[in-house]
BALOBA-1460 file (C-alpha; in Angstrom, 3 decimals):
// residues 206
<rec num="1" residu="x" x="82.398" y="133.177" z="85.826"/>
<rec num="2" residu="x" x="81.300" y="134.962" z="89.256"/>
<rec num="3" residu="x" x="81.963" y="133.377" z="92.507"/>
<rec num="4" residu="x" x="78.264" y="132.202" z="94.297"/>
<rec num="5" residu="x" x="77.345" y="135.051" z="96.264"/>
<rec num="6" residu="x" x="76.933" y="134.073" z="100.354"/>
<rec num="7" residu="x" x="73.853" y="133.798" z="101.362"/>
<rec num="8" residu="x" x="72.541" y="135.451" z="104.419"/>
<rec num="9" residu="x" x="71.007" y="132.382" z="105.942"/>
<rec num="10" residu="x" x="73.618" y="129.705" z="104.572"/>
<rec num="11" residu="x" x="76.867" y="130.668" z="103.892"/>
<rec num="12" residu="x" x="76.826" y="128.701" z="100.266"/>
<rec num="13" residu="x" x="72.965" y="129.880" z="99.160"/>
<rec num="14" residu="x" x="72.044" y="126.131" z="99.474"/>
<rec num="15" residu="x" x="69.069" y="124.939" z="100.179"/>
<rec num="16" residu="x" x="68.758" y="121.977" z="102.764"/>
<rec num="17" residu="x" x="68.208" y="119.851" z="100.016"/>
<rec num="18" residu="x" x="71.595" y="120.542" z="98.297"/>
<rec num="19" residu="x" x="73.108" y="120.254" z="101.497"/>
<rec num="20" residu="x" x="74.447" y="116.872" z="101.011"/>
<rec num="21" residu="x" x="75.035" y="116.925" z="97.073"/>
<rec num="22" residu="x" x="77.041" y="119.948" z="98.212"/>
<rec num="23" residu="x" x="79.039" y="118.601" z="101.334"/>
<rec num="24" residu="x" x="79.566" y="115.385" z="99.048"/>
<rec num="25" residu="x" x="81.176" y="117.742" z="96.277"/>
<rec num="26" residu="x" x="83.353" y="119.139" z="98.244"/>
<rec num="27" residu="x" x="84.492" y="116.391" z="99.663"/>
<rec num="28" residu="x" x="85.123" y="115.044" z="95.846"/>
<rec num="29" residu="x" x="87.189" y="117.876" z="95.352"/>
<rec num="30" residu="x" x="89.098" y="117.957" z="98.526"/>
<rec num="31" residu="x" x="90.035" y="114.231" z="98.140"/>
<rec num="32" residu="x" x="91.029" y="114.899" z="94.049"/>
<rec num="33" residu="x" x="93.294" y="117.511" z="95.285"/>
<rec num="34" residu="x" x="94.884" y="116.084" z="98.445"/>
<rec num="35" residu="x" x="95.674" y="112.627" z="96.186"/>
<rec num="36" residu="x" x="97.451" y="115.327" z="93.775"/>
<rec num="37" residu="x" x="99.124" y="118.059" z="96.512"/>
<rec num="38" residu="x" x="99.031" y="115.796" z="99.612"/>
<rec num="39" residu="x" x="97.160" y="117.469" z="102.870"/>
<rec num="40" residu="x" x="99.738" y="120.190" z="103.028"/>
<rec num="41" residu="x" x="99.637" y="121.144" z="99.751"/>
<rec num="42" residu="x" x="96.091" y="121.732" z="99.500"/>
<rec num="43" residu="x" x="94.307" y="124.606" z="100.885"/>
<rec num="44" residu="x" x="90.398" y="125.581" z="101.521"/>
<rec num="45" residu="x" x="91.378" y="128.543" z="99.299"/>
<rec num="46" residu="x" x="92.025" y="126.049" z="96.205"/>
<rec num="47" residu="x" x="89.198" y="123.465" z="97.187"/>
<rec num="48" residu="x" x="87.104" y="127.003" z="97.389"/>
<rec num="49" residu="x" x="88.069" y="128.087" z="94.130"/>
<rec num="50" residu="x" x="87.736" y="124.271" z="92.390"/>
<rec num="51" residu="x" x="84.435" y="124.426" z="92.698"/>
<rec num="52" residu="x" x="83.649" y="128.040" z="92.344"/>
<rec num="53" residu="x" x="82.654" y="129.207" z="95.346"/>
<rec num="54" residu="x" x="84.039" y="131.927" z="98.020"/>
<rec num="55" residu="x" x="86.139" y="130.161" z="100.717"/>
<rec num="56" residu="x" x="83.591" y="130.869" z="103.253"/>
<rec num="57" residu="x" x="80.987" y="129.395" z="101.653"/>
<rec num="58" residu="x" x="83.408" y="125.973" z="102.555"/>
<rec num="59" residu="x" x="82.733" y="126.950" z="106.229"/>
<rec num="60" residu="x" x="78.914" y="125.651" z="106.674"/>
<rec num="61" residu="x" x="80.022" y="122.207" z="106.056"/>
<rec num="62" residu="x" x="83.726" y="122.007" z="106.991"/>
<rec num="63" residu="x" x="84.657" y="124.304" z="109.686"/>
<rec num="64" residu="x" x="88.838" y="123.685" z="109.219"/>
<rec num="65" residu="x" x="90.816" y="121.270" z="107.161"/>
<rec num="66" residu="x" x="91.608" y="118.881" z="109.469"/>
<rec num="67" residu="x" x="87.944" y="118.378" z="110.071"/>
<rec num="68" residu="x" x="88.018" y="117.551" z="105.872"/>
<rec num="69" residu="x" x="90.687" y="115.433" z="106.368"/>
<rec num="70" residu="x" x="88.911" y="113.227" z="109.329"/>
<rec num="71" residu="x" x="85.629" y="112.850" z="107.295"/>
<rec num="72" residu="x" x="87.753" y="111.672" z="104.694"/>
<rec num="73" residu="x" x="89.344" y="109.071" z="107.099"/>
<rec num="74" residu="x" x="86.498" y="108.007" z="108.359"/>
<rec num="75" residu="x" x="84.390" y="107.745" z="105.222"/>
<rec num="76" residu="x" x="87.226" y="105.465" z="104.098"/>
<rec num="77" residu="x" x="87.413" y="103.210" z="107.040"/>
<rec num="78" residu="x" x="83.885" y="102.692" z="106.861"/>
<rec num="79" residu="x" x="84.328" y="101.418" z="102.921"/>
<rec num="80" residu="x" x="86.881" y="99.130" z="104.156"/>
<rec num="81" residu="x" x="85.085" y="97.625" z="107.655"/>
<rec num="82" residu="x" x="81.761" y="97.381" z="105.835"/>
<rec num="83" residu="x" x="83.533" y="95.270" z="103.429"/>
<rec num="84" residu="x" x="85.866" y="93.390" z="105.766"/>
<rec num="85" residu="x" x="82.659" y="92.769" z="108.025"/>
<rec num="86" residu="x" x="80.246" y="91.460" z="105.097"/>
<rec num="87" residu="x" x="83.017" y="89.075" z="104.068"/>
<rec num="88" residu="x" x="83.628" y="87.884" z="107.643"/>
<rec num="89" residu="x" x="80.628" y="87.080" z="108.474"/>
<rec num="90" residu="x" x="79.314" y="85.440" z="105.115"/>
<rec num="91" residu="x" x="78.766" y="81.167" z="104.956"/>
<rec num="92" residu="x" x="81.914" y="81.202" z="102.945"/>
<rec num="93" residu="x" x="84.925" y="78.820" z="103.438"/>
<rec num="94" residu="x" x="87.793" y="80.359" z="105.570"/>
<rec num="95" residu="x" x="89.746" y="80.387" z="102.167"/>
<rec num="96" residu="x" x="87.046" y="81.672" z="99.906"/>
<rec num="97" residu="x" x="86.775" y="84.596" z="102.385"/>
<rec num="98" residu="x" x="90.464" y="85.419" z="102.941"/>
<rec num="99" residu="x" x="90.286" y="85.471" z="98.854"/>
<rec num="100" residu="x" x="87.580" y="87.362" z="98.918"/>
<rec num="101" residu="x" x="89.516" y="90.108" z="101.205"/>
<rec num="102" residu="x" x="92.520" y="90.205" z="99.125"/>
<rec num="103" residu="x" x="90.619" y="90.943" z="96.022"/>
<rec num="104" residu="x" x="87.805" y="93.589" z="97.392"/>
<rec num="105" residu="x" x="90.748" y="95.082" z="99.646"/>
<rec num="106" residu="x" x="93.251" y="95.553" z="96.704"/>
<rec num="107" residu="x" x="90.101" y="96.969" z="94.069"/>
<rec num="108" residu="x" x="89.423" y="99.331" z="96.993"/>
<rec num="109" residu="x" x="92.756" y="100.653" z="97.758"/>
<rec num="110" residu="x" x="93.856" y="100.667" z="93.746"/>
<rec num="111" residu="x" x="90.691" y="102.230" z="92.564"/>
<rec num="112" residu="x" x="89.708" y="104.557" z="95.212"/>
<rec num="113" residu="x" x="91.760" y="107.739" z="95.170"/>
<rec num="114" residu="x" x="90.714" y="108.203" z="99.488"/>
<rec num="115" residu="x" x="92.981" y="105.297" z="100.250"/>
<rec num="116" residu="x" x="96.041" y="107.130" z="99.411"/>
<rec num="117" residu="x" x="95.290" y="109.856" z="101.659"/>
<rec num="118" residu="x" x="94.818" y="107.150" z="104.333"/>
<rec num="119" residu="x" x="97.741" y="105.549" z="104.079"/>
<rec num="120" residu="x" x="99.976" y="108.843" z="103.840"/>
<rec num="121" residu="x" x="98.248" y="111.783" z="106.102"/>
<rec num="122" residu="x" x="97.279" y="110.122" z="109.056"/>
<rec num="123" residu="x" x="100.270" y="112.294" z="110.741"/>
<rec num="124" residu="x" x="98.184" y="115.434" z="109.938"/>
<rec num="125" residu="x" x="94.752" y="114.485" z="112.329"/>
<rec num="126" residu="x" x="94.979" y="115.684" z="115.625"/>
<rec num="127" residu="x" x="95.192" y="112.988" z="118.380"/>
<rec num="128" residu="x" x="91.397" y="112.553" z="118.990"/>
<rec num="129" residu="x" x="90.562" y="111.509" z="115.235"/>
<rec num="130" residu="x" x="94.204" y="109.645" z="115.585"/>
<rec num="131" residu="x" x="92.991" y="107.565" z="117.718"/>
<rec num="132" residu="x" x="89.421" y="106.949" z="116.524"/>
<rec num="133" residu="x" x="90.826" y="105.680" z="113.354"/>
<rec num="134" residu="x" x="93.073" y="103.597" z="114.887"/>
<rec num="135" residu="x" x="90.816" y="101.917" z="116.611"/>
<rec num="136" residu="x" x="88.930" y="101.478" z="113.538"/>
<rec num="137" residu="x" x="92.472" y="99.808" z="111.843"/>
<rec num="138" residu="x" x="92.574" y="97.411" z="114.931"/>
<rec num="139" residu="x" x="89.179" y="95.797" z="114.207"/>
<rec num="140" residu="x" x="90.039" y="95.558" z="110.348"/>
<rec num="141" residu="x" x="92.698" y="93.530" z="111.462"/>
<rec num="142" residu="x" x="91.066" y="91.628" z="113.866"/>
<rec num="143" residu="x" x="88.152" y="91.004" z="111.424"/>
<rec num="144" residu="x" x="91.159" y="89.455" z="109.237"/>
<rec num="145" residu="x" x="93.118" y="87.779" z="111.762"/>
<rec num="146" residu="x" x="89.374" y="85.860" z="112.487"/>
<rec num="147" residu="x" x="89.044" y="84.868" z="109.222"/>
<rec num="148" residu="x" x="92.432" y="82.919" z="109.984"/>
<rec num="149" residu="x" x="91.655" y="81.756" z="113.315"/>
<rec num="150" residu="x" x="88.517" y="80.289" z="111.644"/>
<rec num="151" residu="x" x="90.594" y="78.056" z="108.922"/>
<rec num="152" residu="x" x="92.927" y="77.067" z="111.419"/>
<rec num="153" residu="x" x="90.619" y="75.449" z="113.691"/>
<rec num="154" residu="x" x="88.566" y="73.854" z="110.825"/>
<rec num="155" residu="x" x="92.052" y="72.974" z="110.201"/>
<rec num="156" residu="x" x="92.082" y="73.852" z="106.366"/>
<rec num="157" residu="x" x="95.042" y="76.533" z="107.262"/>
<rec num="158" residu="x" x="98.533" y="76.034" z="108.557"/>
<rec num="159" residu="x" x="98.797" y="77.073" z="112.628"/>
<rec num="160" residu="x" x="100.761" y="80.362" z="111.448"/>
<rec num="161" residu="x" x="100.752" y="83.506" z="113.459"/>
<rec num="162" residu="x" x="96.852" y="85.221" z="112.743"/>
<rec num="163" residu="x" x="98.009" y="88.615" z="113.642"/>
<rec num="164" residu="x" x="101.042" y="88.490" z="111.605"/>
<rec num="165" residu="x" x="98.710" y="86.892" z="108.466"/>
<rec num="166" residu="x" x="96.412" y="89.498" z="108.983"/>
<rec num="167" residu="x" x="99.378" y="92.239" z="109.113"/>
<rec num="168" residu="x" x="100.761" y="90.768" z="105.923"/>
<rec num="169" residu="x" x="97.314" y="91.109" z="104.100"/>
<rec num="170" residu="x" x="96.668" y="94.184" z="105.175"/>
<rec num="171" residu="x" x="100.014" y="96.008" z="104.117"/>
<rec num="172" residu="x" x="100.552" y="93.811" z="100.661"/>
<rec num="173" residu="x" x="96.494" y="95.697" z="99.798"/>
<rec num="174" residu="x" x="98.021" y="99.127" z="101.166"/>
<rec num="175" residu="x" x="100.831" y="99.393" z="99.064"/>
<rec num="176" residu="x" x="99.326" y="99.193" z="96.229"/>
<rec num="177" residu="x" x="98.019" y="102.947" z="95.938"/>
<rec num="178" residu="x" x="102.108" y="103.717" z="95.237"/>
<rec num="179" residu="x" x="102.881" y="101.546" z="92.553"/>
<rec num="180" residu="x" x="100.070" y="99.924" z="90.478"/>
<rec num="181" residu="x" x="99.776" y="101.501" z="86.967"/>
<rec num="182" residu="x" x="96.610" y="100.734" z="85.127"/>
<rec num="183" residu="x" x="98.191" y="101.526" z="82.105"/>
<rec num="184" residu="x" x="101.247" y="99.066" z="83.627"/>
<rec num="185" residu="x" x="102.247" y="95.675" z="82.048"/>
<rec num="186" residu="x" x="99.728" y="93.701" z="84.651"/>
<rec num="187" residu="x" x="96.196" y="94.239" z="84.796"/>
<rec num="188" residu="x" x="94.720" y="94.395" z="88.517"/>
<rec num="189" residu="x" x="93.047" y="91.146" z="87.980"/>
<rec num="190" residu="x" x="96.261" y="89.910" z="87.743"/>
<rec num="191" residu="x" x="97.711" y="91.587" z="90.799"/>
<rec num="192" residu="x" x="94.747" y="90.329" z="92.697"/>
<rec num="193" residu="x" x="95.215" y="86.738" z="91.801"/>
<rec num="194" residu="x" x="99.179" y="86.946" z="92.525"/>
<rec num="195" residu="x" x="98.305" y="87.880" z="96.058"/>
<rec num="196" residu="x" x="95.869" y="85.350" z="96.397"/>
<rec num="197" residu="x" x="98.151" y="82.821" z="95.344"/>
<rec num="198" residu="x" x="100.977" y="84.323" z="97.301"/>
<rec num="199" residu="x" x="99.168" y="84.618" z="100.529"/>
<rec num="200" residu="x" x="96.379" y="82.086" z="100.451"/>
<rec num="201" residu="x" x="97.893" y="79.077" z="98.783"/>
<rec num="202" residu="x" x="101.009" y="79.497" z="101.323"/>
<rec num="203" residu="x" x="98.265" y="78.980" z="104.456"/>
<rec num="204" residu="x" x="95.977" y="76.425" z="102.697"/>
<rec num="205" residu="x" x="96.800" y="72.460" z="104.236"/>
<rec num="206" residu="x" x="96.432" y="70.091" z="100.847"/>
């Protein structure tokens, strides 16, 4: 099959309406191949010839890789906040929410293949997007460590260390993405409620 020829006006022969079916395939691809190759591994050559199209035809939406790589970043930070927020600020109890955080958190990071990437490549952005995402991390955390602060004072959770809760949460969800197996012996349901039990019922006052 022939490559897409590059159009004089736009370098993929896109119209402005493809523009963001076409920036959101790419960005399919780039994250399919990253998970697989890591960042390093993976070049705008192969993402290129994925979907069919000459390498500069890559350049109208991404200008370099690392600029790839930091939409990627951010497009999963904003999964995670938006969920971390919504829970946060819900009429829940402290423990439904902190429930509520392990589970979305750990279906997130298990089912989404950008979380991987996230937790391994963060190395590769240059200092600017290193620190924009980090600063994204810090109020995930915060949003957690909240959600603790909140059951402590309405005194339904032990007067343990927030930050270190919310540290604890946040890295039992991470790992996930190098381990679980759906295929495995335990369903992620049953991952899910393990945490839950592991990490809320060790707060909770009866």
């Amino acid at each position: 099959m022939p490559r897409r020829p590059v159009n004089a006006t736009r370098a993929n022969g896109d119209s402005a309406t493809d523009v963001p079916s076409r920036r959101d395939e790419i960005f399919r691809t780039a994250v399919s191949l990253m998970r697989r190759r890591g960042y390093r591994g993976t070049t705008l050559k192969e993402i290129a010839r994925a979907l069919d199209v000459t390498e500069p035809a890559l350049y109208y939406y991404f200008k370099t890789k690392e600029e790839l790589l930091f939409a990627i970043y951010a497009q999963t930070q904003q999964v995670a906040l938006s969920t971390v927020r919504r829970i946060r600020d819900s009429d829940a109890s402290p423990e439904e929410k902190l429930r509520a955080v392990i589970a979305e958190f750990t279906q997130l990071v298990a089912e989404n293949e950008m979380f991987a990437i996230f937790f391994r490549e963060k190395d590769e952005l240059s200092p600017e997007n290193w620190q924009s995402i980090t600063r994204g991390e810090h109020e995930f955390v915060d949003a957690i460590r909240g959600i603790v602060e909140e059951g402590v004072r309405a005194k339904r959770f032990r007067p343990l260390d927030p930050t270190v809760v919310a540290f604890g949460i946040l890295g039992i969800g991470a790992w996930v993405y190098r381990w679980f197996d759906p295929r495995g012996k335990r369903s992620l349901d049953e991952v899910i409620a393990t945490y839950q039990t592991l990490l809320v019922e060790g707060l909770v006052l009866h």
